[in-house]
C-alpha positions as CSV (number, residue, x, y, z in Angstrom):
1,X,105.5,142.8,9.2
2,X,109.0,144.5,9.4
3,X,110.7,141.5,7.5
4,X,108.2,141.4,5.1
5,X,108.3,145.3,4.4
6,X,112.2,144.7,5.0
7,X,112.4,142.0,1.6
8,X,109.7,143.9,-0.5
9,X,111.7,147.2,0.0
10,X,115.3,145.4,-1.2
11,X,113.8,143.6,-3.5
12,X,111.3,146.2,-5.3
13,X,114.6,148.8,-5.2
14,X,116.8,146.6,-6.6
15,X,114.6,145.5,-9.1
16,X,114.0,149.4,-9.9
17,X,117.3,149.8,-10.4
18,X,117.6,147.9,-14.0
19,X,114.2,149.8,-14.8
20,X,115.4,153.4,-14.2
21,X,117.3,156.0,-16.6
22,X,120.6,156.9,-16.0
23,X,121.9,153.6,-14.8
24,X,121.8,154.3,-11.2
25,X,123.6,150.8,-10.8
26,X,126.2,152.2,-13.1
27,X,129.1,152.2,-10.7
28,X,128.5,148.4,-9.5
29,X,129.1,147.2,-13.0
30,X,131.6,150.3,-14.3
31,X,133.8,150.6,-11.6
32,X,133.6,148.0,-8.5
33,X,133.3,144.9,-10.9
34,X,136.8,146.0,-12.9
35,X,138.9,147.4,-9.7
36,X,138.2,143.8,-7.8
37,X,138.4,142.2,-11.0
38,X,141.6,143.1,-11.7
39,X,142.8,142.3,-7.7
40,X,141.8,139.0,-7.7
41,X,143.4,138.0,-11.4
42,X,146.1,139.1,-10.0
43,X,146.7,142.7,-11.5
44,X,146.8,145.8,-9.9
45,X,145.4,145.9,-6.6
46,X,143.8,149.5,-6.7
47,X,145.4,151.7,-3.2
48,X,148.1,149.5,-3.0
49,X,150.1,149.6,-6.5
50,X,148.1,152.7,-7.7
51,X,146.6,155.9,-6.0
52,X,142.7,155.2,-5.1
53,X,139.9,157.9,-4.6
54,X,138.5,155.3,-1.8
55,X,140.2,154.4,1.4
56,X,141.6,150.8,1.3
57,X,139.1,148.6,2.9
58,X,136.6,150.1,0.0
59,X,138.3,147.1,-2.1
60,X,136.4,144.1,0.9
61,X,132.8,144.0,-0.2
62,X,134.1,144.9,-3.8
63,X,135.5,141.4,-3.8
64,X,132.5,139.9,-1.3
65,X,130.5,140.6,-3.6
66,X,132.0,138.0,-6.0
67,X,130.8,135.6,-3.7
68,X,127.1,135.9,-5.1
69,X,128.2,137.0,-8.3
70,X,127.5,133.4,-9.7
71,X,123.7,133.6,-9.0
72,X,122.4,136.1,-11.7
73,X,126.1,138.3,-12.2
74,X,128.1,140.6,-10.4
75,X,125.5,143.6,-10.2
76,X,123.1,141.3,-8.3
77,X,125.9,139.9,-6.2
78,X,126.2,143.2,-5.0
79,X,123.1,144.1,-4.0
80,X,122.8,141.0,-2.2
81,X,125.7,141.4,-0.4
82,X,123.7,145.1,0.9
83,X,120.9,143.2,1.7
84,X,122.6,141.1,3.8
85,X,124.3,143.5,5.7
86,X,121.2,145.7,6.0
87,X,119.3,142.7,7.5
88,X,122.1,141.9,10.3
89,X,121.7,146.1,10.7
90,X,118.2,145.8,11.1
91,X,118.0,142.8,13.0
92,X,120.0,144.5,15.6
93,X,117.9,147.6,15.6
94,X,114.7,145.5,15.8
95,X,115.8,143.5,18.2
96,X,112.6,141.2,19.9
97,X,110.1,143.9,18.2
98,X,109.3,145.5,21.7
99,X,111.0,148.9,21.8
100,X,108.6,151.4,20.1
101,X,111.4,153.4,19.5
102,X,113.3,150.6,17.4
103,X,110.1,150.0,15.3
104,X,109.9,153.4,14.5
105,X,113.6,153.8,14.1
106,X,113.1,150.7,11.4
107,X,110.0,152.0,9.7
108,X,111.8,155.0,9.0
109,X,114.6,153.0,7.9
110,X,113.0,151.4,5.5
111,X,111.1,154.4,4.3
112,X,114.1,156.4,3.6
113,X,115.5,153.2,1.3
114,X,112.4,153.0,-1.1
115,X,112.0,156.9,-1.5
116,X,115.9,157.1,-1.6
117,X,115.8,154.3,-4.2
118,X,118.3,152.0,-6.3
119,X,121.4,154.7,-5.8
120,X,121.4,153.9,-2.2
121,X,121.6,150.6,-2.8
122,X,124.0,150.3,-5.7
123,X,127.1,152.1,-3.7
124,X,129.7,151.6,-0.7
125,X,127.1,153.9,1.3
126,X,124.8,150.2,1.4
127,X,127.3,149.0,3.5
128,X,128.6,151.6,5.4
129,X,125.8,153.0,6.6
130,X,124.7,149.5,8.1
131,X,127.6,149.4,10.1
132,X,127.4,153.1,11.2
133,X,123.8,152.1,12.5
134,X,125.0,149.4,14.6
135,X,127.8,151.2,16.0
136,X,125.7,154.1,16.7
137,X,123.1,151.4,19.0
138,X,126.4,150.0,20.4
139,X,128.4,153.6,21.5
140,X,127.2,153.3,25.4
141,X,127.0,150.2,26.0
142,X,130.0,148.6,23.8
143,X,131.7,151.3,22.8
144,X,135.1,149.3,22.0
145,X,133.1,147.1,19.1
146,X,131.2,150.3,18.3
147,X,134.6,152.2,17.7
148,X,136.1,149.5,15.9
149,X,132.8,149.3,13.3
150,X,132.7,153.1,12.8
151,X,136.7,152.9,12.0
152,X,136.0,149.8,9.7
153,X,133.4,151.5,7.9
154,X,135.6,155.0,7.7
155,X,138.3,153.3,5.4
156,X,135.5,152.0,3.2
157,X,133.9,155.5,2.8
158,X,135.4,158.8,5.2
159,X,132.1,159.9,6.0
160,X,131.6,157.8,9.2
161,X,134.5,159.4,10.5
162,X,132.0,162.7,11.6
163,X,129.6,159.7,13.6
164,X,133.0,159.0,15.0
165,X,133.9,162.4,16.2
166,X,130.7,163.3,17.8
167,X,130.7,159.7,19.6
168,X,134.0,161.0,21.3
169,X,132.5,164.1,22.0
170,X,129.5,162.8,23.7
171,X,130.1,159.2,25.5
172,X,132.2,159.5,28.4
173,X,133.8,156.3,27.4
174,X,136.6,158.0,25.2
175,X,139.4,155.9,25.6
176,X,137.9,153.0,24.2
177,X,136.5,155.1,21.4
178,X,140.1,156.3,20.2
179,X,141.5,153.2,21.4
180,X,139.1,150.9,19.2
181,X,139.5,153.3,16.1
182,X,143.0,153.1,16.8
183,X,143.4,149.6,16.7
184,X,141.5,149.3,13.5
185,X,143.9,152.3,12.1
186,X,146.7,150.4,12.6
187,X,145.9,146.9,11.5
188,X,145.0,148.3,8.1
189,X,148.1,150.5,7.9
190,X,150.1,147.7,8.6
191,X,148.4,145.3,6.0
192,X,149.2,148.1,3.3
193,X,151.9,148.7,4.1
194,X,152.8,145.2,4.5
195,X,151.6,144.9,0.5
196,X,153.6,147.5,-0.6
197,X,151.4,150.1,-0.5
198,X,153.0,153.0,1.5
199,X,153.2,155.5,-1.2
200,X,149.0,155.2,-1.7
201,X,147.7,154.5,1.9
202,X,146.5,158.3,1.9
203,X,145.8,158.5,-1.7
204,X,142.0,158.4,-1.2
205,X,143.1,161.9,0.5
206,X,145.1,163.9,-2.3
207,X,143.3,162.2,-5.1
208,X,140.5,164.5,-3.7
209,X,142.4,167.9,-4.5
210,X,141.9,167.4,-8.1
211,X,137.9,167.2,-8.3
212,X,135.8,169.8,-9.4
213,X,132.3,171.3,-8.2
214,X,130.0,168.1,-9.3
215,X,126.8,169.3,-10.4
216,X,124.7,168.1,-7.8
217,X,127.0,169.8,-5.0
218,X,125.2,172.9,-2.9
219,X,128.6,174.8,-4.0
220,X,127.6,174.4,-7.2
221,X,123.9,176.1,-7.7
222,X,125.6,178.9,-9.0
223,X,127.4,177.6,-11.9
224,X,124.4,175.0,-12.7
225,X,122.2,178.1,-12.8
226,X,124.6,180.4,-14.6
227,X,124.6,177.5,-17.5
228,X,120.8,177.1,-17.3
229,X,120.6,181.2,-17.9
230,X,123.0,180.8,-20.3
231,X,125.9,183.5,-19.0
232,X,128.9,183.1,-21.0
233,X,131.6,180.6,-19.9
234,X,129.0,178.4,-17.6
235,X,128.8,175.3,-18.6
236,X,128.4,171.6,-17.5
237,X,130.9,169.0,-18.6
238,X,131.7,165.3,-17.9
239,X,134.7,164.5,-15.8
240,X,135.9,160.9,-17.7
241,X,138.3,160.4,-15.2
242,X,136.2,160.7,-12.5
243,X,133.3,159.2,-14.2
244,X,131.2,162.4,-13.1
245,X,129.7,165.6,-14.4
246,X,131.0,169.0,-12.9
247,X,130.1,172.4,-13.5
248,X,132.8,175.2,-14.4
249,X,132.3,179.2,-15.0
250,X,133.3,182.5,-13.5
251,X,136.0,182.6,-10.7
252,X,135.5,178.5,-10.7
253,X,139.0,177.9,-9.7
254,X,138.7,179.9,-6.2
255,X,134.7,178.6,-5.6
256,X,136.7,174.6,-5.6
257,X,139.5,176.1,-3.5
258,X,137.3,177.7,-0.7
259,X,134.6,174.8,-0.4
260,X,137.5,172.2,1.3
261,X,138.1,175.1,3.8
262,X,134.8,176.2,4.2
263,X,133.5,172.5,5.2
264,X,136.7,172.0,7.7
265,X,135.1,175.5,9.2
266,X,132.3,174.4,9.5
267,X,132.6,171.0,11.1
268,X,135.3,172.5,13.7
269,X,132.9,175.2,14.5
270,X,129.9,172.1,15.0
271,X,132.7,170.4,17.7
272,X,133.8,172.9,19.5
273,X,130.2,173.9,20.0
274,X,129.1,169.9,20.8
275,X,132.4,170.0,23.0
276,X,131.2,172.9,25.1
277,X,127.7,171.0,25.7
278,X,129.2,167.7,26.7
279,X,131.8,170.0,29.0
280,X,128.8,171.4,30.6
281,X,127.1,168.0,31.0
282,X,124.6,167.7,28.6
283,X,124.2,163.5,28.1
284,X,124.8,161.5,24.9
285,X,121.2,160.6,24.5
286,X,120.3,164.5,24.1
287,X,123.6,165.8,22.3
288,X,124.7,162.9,20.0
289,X,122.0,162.4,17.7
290,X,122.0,166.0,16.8
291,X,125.5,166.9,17.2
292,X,126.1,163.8,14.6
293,X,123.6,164.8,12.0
294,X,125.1,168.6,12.2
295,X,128.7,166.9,11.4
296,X,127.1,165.0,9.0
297,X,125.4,167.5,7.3
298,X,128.2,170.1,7.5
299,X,130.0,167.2,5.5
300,X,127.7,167.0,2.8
301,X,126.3,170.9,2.7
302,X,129.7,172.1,2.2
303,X,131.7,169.6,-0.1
304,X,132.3,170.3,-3.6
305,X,130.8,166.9,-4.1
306,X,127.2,166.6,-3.8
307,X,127.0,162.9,-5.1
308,X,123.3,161.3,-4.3
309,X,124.0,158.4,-2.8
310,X,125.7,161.0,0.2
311,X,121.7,161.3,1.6
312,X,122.1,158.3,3.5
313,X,125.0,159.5,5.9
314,X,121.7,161.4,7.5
315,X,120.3,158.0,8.0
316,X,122.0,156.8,11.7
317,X,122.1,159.5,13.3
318,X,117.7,160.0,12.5
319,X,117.8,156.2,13.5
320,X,119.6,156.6,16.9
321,X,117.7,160.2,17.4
322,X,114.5,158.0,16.9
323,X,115.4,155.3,19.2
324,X,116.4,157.8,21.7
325,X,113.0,159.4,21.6
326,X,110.3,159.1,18.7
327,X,108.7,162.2,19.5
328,X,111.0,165.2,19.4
329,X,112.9,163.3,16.0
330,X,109.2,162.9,13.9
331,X,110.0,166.0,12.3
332,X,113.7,166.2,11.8
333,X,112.8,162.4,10.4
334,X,110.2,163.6,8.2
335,X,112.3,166.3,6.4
336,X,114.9,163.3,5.7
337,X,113.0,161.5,3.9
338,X,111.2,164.5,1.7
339,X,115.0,164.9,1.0
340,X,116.0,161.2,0.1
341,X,112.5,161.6,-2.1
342,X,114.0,164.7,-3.7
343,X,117.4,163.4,-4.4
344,X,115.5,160.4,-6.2
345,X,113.9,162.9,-8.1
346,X,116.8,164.5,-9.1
347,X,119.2,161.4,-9.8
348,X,118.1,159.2,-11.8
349,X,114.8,160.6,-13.1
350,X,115.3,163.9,-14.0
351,X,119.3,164.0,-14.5
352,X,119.5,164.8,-17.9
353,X,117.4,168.1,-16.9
354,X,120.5,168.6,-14.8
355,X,122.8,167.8,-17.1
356,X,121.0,169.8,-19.7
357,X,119.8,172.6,-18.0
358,X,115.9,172.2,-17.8
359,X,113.5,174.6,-15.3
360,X,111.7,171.9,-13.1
361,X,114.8,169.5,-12.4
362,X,116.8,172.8,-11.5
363,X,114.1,173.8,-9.0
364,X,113.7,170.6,-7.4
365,X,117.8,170.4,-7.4
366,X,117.9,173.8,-5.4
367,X,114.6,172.6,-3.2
368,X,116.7,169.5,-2.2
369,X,120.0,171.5,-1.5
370,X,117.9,174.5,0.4
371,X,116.4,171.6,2.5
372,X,119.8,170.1,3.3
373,X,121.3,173.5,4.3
374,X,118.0,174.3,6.7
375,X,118.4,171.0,8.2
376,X,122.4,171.3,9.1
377,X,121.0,175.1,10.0
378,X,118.4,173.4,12.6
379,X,120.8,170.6,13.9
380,X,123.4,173.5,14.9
381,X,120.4,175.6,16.4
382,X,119.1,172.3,18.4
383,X,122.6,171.3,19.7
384,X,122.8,175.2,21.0
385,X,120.0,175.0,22.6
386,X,120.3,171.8,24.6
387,X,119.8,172.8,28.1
388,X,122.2,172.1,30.7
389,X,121.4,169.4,33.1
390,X,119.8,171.4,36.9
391,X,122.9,169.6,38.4
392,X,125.2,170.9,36.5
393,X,123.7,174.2,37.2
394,X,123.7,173.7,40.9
395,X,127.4,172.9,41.3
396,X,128.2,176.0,39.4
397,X,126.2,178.3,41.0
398,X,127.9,177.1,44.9
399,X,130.5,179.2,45.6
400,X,134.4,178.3,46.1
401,X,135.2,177.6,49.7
402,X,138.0,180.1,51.0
């Protein structure tokens, strides 16, 4: 029943995707198709000859996907190439169909894909997040392999760099956490470098200092509402060189330049606090599902981009809380996915209500960011509160011999 839900759910969202407004396959087909395009004719080869908003390794399933590209075009290439790598993902999670916690864990998985719909199909998030979910089953028991696949899918897309951060705070194992990440690190430094790209192997971090506050961004509430209430100098306006609407206004200039800080605050503040638990000995089956999803959340929450498709980074960490223990993650699993349900809302079906200031899509935008902030809010709160193993307790309380 789980590889029968598993095909409908690809299937039906990729299908939904040539059937919904606002082309939410639009980057497959405006961006990834022309960038590996031009690499394999032998043009520019985008973060090696010319600065990139991606991390290097971005540019591999761009050009996998040409691969399937001969079946019905590159757009459906692409998502076959997600559902491939969501099926060795979810094979792994599944395993022999005996763990209640997997089949939960899978059930939700799934879930969260169809309410989520074609935008988490149609971007680099379809195939990082697969690998994050493996790595994530993988951190105790191979936690080299685990540390390599978080690092691989980090220079696709940054975000699995927070599931890699709390995995070194919570699995005693560290050395072959850095030391995997490490390796991977280096090889593909040395392959860009190797190709001349020196100059752009950290483009995909200062090409980030020119963005604005996209519209969908928490940050940006403000400025979306001030243009929906009509306050002079509030507006919405499309980036064309970053292929993205942003919102600008009042004071705009110092709202873009605090969010970067503001985030960084908040995710050191999230470590230092997971650090103290795992210091007092609090295990990686109670702290890293939560201290993940905090990370996570505190990455999303607080950046001045709020793209859609940035929902599923929430996805392992619910998946590994699940497996963990089905119980105390129902909830925190059941606000996820009211959220993926939300952001569908949102992008594509009631976008140009965004773009356009309109009543109902702004108040289901602000429900969907309010719901994101609770949850990080929660996750913190949660990691706090983990109590500290009795043995722990016990060798603090004996006193120091003279």
């Amino acid at each position: 029943m789980l590889w029968v839900a598993f095909a409908i759910v690809h299937a039906g969202v990729g299908w939904l995707g040539f059937l919904m407004p606002n082309q939410p396959m639009g980057d497959v087909y405006r961006v990834y198709e022309p960038w590996s395009t031009q690499a394999l004719s032998g043009g520019g080869i985008v973060g090696i000859t010319e600065p990139w908003v991606y991390p290097q390794v971005a540019l591999v399933p761009m050009v996998l996907a040409h691969a399937f590209a001969w079946i019905a075009g590159y757009t459906i290439g692409w998502a076959i190439l997600v559902t491939l790598v969501d099926a060795v993902a979810f094979g792994v999670l599944v395993g022999r169909g005996h763990s209640h916690g997997r089949t939960t864990a899978a059930w939700f998985w799934l879930s969260f894909i169809a309410l989520l719909g074609p935008v988490g199909l149609y971007r680099l998030e379809g195939v990082t997040a697969p690998l994050a979910i493996i790595a994530c089953l993988w951190l105790v028991g191979r936690p080299w392999a685990a540390s390599m696949l978080l690092a691989v899918a980090t220079w696709i897309k940054v975000w699995p760099a927070a599931l890699l951060a709390a995995a070194v705070i919570a699995v005693r194992r560290r050395g072959a956490l850095l030391g995997g990440a490490a390796l991977v690190t280096m090889f593909t430094l040395i392959v860009v470098v190797g190709a001349g790209g020196w100059a752009n192997a950290f483009g995909f971090i200062t090409e980030q200092t020119t963005r604005g506050l996209q519209v969908e961004a928490p940050f940006a509430m403000p400025y979306l509402w001030g243009a929906f209430l009509g306050i002079p100098g509030f507006s919405v306006y499309y980036s064309f060189e970053l292929v993205t609407f942003q919102v600008t206004g009042t004071e705009i200039d110092v709202a873009i330049a605090l969010s970067t800080p503001v985030m960084f605050l908040a995710l050191a503040g999230v470590a230092v606090l997971g650090a103290v638990k795992a210091a007092r000995g609090v295990g990686f089956a109670a702290l890293f599902p939560p201290l993940s999803l905090a990370l996570v959340l505190a990455f999303i929450a607080f950046n001045k981009v709020g793209s859609p498709q940035y929902l599923v980074w929430l996805v392992p960490s619910v998946v590994i809380g699940v497996v963990l223990n089905r119980y105390r993650w129902f909830l925190p699993a059941t606000v996820v996915l009211a959220g993926a349900l939300l952001t569908q809302l949102v992008y594509p079906l009631l976008y140009n209500g965004i773009i356009y200031p309109q009543l109902l899509p702004m108040l289901v935008l602000t429900a969907r960011n309010l719901l994101l902030l609770a949850l990080f809010v929660w996750m913190v709160v949660r990691v706090a509160r983990l109590p500290v193993p009795a043995t722990t307790r016990a060798k603090a309380a004996v006193p120091a011999l003279p």
